[in-house]
ZAVOGU-295363 format. One record per residue: residue in three letters; x negated, y, z of N, C-alpha, C in turn. Coordinates in steps of 0.02 Angstrom, whole numbers, plus 50000, padded with zeros to 5 digits. Example, Ala and Ser with C-alpha at 12.3 -4.5 7.8 and 13.67 -1.06 7.14 Angstrom:
REM ZAVOGU-295363
ALA493404971650390493854977550390493404983550390
SER493584988850354493164994750357493555000250394
REM end
This chain:
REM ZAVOGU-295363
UNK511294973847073511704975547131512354971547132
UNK512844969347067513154964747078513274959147114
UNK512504954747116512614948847140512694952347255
UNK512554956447262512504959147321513294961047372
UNK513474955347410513864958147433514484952047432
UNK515124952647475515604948547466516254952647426
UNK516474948747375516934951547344517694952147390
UNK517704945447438518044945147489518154950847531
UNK517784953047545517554958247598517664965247550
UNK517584964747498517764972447455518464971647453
UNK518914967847458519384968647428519854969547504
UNK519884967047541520054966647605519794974747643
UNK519204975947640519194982647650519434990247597
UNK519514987147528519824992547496520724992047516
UNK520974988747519521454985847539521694989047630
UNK521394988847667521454994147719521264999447710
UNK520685003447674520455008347676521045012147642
UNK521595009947574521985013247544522695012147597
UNK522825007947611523475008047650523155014247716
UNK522685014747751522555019847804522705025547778
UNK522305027147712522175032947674522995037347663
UNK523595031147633524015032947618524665035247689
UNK524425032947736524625032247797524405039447825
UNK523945042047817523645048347828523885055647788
UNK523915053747731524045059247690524665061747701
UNK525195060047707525845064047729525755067047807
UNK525325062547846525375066847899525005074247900
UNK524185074647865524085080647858524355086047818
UNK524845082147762525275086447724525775090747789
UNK525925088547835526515090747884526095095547944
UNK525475093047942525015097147985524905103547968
UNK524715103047883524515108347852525255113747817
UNK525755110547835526335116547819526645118647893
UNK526535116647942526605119048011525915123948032
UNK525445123948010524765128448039524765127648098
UNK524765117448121524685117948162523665116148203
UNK523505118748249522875114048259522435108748244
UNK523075104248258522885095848225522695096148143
UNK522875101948105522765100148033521985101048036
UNK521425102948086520945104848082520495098348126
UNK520865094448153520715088148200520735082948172
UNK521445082148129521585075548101521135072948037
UNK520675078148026520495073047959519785070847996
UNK519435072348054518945069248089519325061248101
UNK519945062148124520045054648140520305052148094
UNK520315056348031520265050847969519765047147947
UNK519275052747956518635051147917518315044647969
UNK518285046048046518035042748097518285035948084
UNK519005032648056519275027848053519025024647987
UNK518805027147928518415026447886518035022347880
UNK517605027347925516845022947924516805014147961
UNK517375015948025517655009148046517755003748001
UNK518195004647949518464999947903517844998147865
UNK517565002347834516845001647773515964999147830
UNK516134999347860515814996047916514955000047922
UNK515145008347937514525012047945514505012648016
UNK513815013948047513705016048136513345021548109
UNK513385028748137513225035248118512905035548200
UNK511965037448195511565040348241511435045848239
UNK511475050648259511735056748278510945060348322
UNK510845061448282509955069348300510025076648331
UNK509865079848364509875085548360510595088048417
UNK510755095048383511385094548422511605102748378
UNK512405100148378512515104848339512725112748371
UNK512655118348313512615123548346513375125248369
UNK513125129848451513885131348457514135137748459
UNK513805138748383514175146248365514815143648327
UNK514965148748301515555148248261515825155148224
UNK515865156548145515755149448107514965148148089
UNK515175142548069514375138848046514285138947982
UNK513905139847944513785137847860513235131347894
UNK513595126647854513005118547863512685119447797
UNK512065116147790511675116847739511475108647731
UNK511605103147705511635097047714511455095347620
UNK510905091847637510725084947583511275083047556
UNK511265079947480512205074447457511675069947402
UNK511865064547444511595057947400512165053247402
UNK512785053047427513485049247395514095051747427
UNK514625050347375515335050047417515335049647494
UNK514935044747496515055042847585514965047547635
UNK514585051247631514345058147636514955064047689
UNK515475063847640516055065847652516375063847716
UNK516355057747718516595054547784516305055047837
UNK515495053947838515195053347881514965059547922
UNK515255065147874515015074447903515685074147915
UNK516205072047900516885074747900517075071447979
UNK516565065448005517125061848053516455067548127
UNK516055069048095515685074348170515855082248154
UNK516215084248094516215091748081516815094348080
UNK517215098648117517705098248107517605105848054
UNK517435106147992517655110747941517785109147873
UNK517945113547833517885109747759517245111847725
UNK517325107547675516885106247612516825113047572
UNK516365115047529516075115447476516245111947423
UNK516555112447368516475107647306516535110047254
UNK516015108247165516205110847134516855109547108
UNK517205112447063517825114347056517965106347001
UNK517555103146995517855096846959518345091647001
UNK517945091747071518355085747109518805087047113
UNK519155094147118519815093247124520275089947095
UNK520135087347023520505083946973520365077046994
UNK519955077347022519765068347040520425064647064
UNK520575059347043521125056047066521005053547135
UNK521485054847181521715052647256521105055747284
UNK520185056347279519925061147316519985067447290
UNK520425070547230520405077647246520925079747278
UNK521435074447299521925076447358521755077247420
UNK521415072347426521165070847502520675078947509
UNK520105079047468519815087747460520315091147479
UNK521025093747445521165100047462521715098847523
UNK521645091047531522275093147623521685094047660
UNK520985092047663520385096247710520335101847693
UNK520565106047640520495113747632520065115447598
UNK519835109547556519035111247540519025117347475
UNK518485121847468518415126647460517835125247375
UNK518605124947310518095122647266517795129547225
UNK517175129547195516915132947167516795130547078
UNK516805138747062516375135446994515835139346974
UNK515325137746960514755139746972514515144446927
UNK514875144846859514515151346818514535156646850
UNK514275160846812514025167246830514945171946857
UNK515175172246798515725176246829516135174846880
UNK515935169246896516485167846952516275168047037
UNK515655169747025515365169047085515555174947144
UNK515465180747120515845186747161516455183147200
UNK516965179547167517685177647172517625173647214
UNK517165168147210517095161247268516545164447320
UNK516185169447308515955171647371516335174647413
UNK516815177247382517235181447438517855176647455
UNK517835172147449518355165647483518005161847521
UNK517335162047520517045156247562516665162047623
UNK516915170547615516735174947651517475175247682
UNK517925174947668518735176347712518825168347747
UNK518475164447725518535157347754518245159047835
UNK517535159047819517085163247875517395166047934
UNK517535170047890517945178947936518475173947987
UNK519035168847940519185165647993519135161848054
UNK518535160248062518055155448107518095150148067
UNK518295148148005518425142647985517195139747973
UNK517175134047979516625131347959516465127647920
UNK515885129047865515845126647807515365120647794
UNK515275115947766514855112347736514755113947667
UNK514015113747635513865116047574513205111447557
UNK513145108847489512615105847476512395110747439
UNK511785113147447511365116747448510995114947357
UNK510985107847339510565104047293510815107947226
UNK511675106147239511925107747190512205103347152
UNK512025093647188512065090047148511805084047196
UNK512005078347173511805071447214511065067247195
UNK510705065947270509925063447245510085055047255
UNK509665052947256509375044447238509515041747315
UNK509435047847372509355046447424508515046247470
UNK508315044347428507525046247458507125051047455
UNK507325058047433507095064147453507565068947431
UNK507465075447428508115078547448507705085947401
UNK508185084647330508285090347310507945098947321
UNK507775103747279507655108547305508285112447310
UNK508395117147367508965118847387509065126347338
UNK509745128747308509735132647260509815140347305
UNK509445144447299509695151247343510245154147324
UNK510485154047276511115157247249511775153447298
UNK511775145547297512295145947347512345145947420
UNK511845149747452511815150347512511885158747503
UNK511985162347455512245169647459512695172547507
UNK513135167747528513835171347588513265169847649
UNK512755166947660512425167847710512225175847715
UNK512375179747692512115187147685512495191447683
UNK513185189247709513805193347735513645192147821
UNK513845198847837513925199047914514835196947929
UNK514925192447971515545191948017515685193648077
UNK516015195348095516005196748163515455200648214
UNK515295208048141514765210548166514125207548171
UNK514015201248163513505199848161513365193848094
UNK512525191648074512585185748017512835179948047
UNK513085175547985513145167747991512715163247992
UNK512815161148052512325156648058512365150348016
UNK511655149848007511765142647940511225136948002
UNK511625131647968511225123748005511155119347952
UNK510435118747955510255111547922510275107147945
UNK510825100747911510775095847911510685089247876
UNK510275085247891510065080847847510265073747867
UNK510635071547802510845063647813510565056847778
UNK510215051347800509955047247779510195040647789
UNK510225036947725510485029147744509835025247745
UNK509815022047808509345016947834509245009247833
UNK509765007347851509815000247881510374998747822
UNK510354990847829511034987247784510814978747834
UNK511254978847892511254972747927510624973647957
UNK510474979147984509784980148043508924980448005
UNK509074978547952508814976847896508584983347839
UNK508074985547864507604993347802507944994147750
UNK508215000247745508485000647634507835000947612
UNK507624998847566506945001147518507215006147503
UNK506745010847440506955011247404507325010847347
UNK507315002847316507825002547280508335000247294
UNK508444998247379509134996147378509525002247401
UNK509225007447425509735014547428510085014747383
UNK509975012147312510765016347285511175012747287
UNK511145007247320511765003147325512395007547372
UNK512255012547418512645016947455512595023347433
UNK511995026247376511885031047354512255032547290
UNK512425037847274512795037647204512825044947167
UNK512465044147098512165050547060512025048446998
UNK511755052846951511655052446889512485049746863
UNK512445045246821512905043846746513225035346797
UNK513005034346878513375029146902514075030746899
UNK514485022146887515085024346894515315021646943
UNK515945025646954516155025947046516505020747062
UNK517005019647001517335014947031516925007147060
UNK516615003446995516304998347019515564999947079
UNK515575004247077514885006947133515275007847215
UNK515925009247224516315008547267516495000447284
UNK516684997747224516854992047253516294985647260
UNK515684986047255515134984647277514774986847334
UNK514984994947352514684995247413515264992547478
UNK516044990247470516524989047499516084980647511
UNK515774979147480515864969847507515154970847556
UNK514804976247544514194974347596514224973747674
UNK513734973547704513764971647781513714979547802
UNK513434979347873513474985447928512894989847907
UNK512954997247885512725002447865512475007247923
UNK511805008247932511575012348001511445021247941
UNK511805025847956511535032147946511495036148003
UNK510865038947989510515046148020510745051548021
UNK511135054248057511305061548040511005065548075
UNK510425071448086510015077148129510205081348106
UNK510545087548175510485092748160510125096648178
UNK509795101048129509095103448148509335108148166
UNK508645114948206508805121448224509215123748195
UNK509615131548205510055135648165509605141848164
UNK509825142548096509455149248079510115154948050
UNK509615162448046510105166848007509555170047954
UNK509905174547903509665175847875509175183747882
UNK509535183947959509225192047975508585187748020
UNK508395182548052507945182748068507395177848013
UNK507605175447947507065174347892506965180147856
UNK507435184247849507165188747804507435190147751
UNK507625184247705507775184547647508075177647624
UNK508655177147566508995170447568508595166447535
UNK508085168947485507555162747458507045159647542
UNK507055163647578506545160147642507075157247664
UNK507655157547673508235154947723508265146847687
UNK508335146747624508375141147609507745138847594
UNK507175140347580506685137447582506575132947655
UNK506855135747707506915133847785507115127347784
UNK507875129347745508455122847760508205117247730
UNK507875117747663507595113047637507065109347674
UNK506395111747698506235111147739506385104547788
UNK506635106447827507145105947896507315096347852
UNK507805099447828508195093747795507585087647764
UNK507155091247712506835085147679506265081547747
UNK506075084547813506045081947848506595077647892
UNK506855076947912507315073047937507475068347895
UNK507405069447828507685063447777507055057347788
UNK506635062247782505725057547779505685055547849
UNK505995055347906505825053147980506135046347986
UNK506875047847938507485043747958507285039747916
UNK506995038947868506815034347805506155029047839
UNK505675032747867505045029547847504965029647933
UNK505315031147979505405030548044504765033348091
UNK504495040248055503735045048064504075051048068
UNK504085054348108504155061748132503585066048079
UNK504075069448041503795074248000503765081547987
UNK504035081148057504085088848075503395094848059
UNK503015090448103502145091848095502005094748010
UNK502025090047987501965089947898502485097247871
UNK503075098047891503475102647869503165109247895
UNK503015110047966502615116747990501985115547949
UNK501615113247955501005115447895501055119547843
UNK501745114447802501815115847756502095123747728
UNK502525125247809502975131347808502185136447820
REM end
């Protein structure tokens, strides 16, 4: 993957992407100690300006639900991920409780508000009932469901345990959850294989920094984003069927956007 890409072009786009980045962050710092609106707007036109600079075009499936709030139930096969739900969603993240330490993205995480967890057992009561007062606010969530980042060419089984606040009622009634599934396709109009997905994909023991500045020199990036039906958990039944759904839902759309075959068919069978 080294030889792939202009070093010219990485450096020139890391080089705007951090002067924007730094250009941004005091303003949502001022957003977010006023409570005003914009602190819930401005990081779409962060993220939206993003993808500009790193040179992604995001095709857009489905249509999203217009309840509110939403629990999203979404695939994570890289960083990029973030941007590309962040510049169509206006809610925060899900994260486990490591990124926050991450240098410059666990800042950027908590001026989006993002909502970190830690996943043992005792703590879960504690982060359910924050990502349940999040809710209660209308606030809307994104959550990877996996638990963890794939290769990019199929999509994780989704864990039922963190789709549990799907099984709080708000507003008198359940939260509605939406699957959505995101796929990287194209690099210059041009099919990802399989093995050139991880050049934008990023998991296992990869490291970020040089995996960032390799995916900074490549050309124009086409991702898929579909949002599938919305479901609740009072009309599956139960949160192992709810996510068995989302999964579902999602690992189709991944397999449509990949291999360019409607696999919907294949998923009802299968359901």
């Amino acid at each position: 993957m080294s030889g792939i890409g202009s070093p010219f072009r990485s450096l020139s786009r890391l080089l705007v992407y951090l002067g924007w980045t730094f250009v941004a962050i005091p303003v949502q710092m001022v957003a977010l100690l006023l409570r005003t609106p914009f602190r819930e707007r401005f990081p779409m036109i962060y993220h939206r300006t993003c993808l500009k600079i790193v040179g992604v075009d995001v095709e857009i499936r489905g249509k999203r639900s217009k309840d509110h709030p939403v629990l999203y139930a979404v695939n994570h096969s890289s960083y990029l991920d973030i941007s590309v739900l962040g510049a169509l969603i206006a809610g925060s993240f899900v994260a486990k409780q490591e990124v926050a330490k991450w240098p410059l993205y666990g800042l950027l995480a908590k001026l989006q508000r993002t909502v970190f967890v830690d996943r043992r057992a005792r703590f879960i009561a504690e982060q359910r009932d924050e990502m349940t007062g999040r809710l209660a606010r209308g606030d809307d969530l994104i959550l990877f469901p996996e638990g963890t980042s794939s290769d990019g060419n199929r999509v994780l089984p989704f864990k039922s345990a963190l789709l549990s606040t799907a099984e709080i009622e708000v507003k008198g009634g359940p939260i509605t959850v939406q699957p959505v599934s995101i796929a990287y396709t194209h690099l210059d109009g041009i099919p990802l294989g399989r093995h050139l997905r991880p050049l934008y994909t990023w998991y296992g023991d990869m490291e970020m920094a040089s995996h960032i500045w390799h995916m900074m020199g490549l050309g124009k990036l086409k991702v898929v984003v579909q949002f599938h039906p919305a479901m609740t958990i009072a009309e599956t039944g139960s949160r192992k069927v709810l996510a068995q759904y989302c999964w579902e839902a999602v690992a189709s759309g991944v397999s449509s956007a990949i291999t360019g075959r409607d696999q919907a068919l294949v998923a009802a069978k299968a359901a």
